[in-house]
C-alpha positions as CSV (number, residue, x, y, z in Angstrom):
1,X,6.1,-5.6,-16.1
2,X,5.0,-4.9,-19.5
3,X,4.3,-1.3,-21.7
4,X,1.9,0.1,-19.5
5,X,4.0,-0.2,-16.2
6,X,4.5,3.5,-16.4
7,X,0.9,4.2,-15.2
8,X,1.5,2.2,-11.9
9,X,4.6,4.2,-11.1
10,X,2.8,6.8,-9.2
11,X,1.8,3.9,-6.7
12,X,4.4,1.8,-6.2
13,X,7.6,3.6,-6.6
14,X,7.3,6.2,-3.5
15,X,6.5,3.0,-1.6
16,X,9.7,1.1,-2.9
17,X,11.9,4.3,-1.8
18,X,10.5,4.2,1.7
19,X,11.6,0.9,2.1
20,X,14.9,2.0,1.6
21,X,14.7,3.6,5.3
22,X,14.4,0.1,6.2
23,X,17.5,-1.1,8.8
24,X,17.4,-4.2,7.4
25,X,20.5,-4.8,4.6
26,X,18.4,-7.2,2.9
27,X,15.2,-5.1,2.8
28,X,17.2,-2.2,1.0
29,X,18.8,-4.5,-1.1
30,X,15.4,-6.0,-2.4
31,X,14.2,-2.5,-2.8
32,X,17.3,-1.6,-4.8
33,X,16.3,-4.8,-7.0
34,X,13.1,-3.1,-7.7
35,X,13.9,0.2,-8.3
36,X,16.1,-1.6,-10.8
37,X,13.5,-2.9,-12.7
38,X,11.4,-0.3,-12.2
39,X,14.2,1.6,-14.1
40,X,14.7,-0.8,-16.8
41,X,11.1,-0.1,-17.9
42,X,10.4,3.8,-17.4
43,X,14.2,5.0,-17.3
44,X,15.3,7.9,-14.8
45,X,12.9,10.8,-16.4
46,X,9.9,9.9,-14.5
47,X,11.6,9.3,-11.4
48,X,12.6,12.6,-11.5
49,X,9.8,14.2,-13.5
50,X,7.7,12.9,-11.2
51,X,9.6,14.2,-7.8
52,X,9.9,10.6,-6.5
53,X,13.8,11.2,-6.1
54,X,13.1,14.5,-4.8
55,X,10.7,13.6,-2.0
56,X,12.8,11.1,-0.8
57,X,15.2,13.0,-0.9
58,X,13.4,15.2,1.8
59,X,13.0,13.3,4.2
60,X,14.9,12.8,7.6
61,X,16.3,9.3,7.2
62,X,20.4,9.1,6.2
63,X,19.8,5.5,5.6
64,X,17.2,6.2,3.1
65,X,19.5,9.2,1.5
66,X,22.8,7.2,1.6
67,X,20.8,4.4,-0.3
68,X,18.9,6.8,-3.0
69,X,21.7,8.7,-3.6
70,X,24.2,5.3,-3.9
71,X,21.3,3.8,-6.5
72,X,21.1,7.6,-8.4
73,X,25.4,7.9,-8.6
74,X,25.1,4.2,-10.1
75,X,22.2,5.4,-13.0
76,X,23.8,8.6,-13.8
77,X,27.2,6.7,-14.4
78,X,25.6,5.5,-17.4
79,X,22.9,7.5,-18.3
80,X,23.0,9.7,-20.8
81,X,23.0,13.4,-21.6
82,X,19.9,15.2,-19.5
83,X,18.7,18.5,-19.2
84,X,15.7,20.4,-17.6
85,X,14.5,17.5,-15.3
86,X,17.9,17.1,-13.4
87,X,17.4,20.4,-12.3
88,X,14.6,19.4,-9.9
89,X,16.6,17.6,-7.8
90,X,19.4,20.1,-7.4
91,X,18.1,22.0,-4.8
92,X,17.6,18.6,-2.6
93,X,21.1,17.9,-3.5
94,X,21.9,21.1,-2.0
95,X,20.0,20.1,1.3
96,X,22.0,16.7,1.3
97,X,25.0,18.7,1.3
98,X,24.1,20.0,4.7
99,X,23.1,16.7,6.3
100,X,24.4,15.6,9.7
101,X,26.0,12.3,8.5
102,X,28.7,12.6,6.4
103,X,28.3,9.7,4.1
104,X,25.1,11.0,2.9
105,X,27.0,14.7,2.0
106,X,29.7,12.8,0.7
107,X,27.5,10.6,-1.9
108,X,25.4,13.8,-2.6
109,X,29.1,15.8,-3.6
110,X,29.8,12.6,-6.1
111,X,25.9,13.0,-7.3
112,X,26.2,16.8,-7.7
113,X,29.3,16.4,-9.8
114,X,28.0,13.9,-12.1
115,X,24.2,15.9,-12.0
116,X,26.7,19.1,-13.4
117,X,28.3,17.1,-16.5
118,X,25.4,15.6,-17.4
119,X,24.0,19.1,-18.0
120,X,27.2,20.0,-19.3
121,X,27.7,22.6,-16.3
């Protein structure tokens, strides 16, 4: 994608997570391909920075959830040591604690816990 990829984020990257709504396995899986790379390029700062993660989070769809928060538990694993910005997805962590399907509060307990020692809660 090249060095200035980070400017396009801000088009393409709410567009990739709405995908992940799709009910198609291999549609999510292709836009889990691209987050990847997206990821590989700007790191997980600007996704969060940025409130991609957060506005997804937001919305109605479990599918959706289930796959950001799958995809987030997987970059956090082996991401390093983070601060301020995790704290603006907390409060939608919170909210996915609440949901109606219980995969989606389950992933969002196992994101929560790995969002607090990353911040060294």
């Amino acid at each position: 994608m090249g060095s200035d990829s980070s400017k396009f984020s801000k088009a393409f990257i709410p567009r990739v997570l709405g995908v992940l709504a799709d009910s198609k396995p291999q549609v999510r899986q292709a836009a889990i391909s691209c987050l990847n790379a997206w990821h590989a390029e700007i790191t997980l700062v600007p996704f969060i920075e940025q409130k991609f993660i957060s506005s997804a989070l937001a919305t109605k769809s479990p599918i959706l959830k289930m796959e950001l928060l799958t995809w987030l538990e997987e970059k956090l694993r082996t991401a390093g040591k983070h601060t301020a910005e995790l704290s603006l997805i907390v409060p939608h962590l919170f909210s996915c604690l609440e949901d109606r399907s219980s995969d989606v509060r389950k992933k969002a307990q196992i994101v929560l816990s790995l969002v607090m020692a990353k911040v060294d809660y």
